[in-house]
matplotlib code that plots the C-alpha trace (Angstrom):
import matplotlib.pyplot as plt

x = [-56.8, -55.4, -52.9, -49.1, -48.6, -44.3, -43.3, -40.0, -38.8, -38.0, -34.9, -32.4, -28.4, -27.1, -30.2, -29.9, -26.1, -26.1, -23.9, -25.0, -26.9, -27.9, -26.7, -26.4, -29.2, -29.7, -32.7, -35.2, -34.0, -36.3, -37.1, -37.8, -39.7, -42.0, -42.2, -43.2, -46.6, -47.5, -47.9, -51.3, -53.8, -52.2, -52.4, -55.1, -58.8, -57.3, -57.3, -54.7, -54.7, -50.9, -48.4, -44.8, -41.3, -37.9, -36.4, -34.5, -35.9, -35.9, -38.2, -40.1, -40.3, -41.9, -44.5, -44.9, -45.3, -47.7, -50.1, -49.9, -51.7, -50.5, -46.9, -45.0, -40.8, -39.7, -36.3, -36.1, -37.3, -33.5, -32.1, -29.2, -25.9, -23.5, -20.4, -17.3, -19.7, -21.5, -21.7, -19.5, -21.3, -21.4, -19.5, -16.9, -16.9, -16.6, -12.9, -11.4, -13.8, -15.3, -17.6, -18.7, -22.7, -24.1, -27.1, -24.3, -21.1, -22.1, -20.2, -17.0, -16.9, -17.3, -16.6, -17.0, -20.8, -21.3, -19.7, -22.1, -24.6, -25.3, -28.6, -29.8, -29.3, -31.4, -33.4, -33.9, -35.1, -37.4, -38.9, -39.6, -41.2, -43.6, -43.9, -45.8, -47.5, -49.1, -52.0, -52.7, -53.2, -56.0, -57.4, -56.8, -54.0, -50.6, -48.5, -44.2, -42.0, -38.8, -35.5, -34.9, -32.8, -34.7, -38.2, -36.6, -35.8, -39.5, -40.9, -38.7, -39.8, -43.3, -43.2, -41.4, -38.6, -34.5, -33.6, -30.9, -33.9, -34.8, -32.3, -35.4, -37.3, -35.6, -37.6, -37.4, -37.6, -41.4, -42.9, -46.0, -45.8, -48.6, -48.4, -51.7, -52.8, -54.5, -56.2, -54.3, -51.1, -48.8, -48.1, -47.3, -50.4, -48.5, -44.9, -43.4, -46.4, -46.3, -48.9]
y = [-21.3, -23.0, -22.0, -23.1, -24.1, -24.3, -26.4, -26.5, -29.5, -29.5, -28.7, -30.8, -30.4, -28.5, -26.5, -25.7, -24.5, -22.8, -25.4, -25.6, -29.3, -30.4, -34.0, -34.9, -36.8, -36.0, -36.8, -34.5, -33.8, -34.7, -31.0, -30.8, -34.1, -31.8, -29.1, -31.1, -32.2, -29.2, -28.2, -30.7, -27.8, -25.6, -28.3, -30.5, -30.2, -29.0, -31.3, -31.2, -31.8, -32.7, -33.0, -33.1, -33.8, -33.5, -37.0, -36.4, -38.0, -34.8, -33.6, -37.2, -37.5, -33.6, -34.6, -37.7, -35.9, -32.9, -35.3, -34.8, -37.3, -38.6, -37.1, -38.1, -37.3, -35.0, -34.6, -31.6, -30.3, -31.6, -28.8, -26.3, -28.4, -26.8, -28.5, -27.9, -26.1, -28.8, -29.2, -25.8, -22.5, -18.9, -17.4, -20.2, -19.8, -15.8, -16.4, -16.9, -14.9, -11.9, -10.6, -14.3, -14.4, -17.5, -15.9, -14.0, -16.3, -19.8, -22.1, -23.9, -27.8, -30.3, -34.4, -35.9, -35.5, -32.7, -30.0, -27.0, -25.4, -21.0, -19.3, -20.1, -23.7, -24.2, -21.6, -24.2, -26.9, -24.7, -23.5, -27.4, -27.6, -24.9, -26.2, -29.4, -27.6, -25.0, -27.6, -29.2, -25.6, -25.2, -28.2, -26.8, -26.4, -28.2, -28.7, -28.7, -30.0, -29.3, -26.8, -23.7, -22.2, -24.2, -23.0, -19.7, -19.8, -21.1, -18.5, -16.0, -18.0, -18.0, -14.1, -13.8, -12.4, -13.6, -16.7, -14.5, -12.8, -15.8, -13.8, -11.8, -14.6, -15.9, -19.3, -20.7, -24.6, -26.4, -22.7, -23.3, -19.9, -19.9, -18.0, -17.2, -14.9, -11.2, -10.1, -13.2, -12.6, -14.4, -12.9, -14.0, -14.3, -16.1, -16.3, -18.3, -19.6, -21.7, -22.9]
z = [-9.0, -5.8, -3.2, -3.4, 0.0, 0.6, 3.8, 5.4, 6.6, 10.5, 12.3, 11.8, 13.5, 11.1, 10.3, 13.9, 14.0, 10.9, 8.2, 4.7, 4.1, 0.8, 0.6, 3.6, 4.4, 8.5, 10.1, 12.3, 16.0, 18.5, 17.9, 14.6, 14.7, 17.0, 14.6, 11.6, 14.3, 15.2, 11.5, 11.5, 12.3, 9.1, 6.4, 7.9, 6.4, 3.1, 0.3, -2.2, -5.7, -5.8, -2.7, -3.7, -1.4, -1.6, -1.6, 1.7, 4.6, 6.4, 4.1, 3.6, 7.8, 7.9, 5.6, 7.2, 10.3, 9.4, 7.9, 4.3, 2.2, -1.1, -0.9, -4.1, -4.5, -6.6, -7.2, -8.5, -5.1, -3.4, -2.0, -3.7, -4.3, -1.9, -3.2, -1.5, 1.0, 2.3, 6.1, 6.5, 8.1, 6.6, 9.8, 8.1, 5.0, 6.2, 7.9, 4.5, 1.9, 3.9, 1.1, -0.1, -0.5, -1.8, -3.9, -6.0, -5.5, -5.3, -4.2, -5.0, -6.5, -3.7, -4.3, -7.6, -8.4, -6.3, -8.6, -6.5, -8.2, -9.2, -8.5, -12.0, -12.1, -8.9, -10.6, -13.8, -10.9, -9.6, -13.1, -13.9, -10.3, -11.5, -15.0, -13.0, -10.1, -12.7, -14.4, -10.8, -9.5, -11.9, -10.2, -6.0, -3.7, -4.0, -1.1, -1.7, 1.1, 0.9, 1.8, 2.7, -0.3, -2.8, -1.4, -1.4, -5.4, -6.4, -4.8, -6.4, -9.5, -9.5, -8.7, -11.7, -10.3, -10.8, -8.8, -7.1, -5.6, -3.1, -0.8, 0.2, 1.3, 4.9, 5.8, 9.0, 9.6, 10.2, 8.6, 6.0, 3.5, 1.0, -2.5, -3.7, -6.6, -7.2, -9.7, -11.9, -10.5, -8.3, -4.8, -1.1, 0.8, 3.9, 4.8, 7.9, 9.4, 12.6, 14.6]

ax = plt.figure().add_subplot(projection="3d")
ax.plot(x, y, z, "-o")
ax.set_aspect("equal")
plt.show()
């Protein structure tokens, strides 16, 4: 059985201040374009038997960047649907609804086709993520690049644990994490690794 290897995309400017980006497509910062090289000597020798990205070019660019071969989008890897959230900080969204916490409140409808989306409906995304990583896993490692939040579900996922439960996983921007198994279960072997 191979290694799930999760990569967060580079920094971006609003990964960097703090606002909530799903649909906004932004590109890297000079920065973050810097972050996505330097993750070359983590994913390079490794071959991988499936290599997946978020279609966001910030996600696209960070693959591009850290040399992964064979990168195919997914779009169930987009990041959480913020809604009315999009583009707005937690020390914001705090001013008006002190107690609000996105893994147990979610977020309010944003324009039409954004309606936000709850812990469990990411939590569906991730589960169909696994459903096609699973087989190739069997075959070696598998690379996902992708967001913060999301990354944070699937690996609440493949533990088996709530989708909710991704709140226990910070991940910081151009970080590999890998999830490995023991004794036929799923654990974190590596979390937030940099070069």
């Amino acid at each position: 059985m191979g290694d799930l290897l999760l990569v967060r995309h580079g920094e971006t400017e609003w990964s960097r201040s703090g606002r909530h980006t799903s649909r906004t497509d932004l590109p890297l910062t000079a920065h973050g374009e810097d972050q996505a090289k330097s993750l070359v000597p983590l994913l390079s020798g490794r071959t991988f038997s499936l290599a997946l990205t978020s279609p966001l070019h910030r996600a696209t660019r960070t693959a591009e960047l850290a040399g992964v071969p064979g990168v195919a989008s997914e779009p169930d890897l987009h990041e959480w649907d913020y809604g009315g959230y999009e583009g707005v900080t937690t020390v914001d969204i705090h001013r008006t609804r002190p107690t609000w916490d996105l893994w147990t409140d979610g977020v309010p409808p944003g324009p039409q086709g954004h309606p936000g989306e709850s812990p469990d409906e990411v939590g569906r995304r991730a589960d169909r993520v696994l459903k096609r990583v699973v087989p190739a896993l069997a075959r070696g490692d598998v690379v996902l690049v992708a967001h913060s939040h999301l990354l944070r579900v699937l690996t609440a996922r493949r533990l088996g644990l709530p989708p909710a439960e991704g709140r226990l996983f910070q991940l910081a921007t151009a970080t590999v994490s890998r999830l490995s198994t023991e004794h036929g279960r799923p654990v974190i072997a590596e979390w937030n690794l940099r070069a």
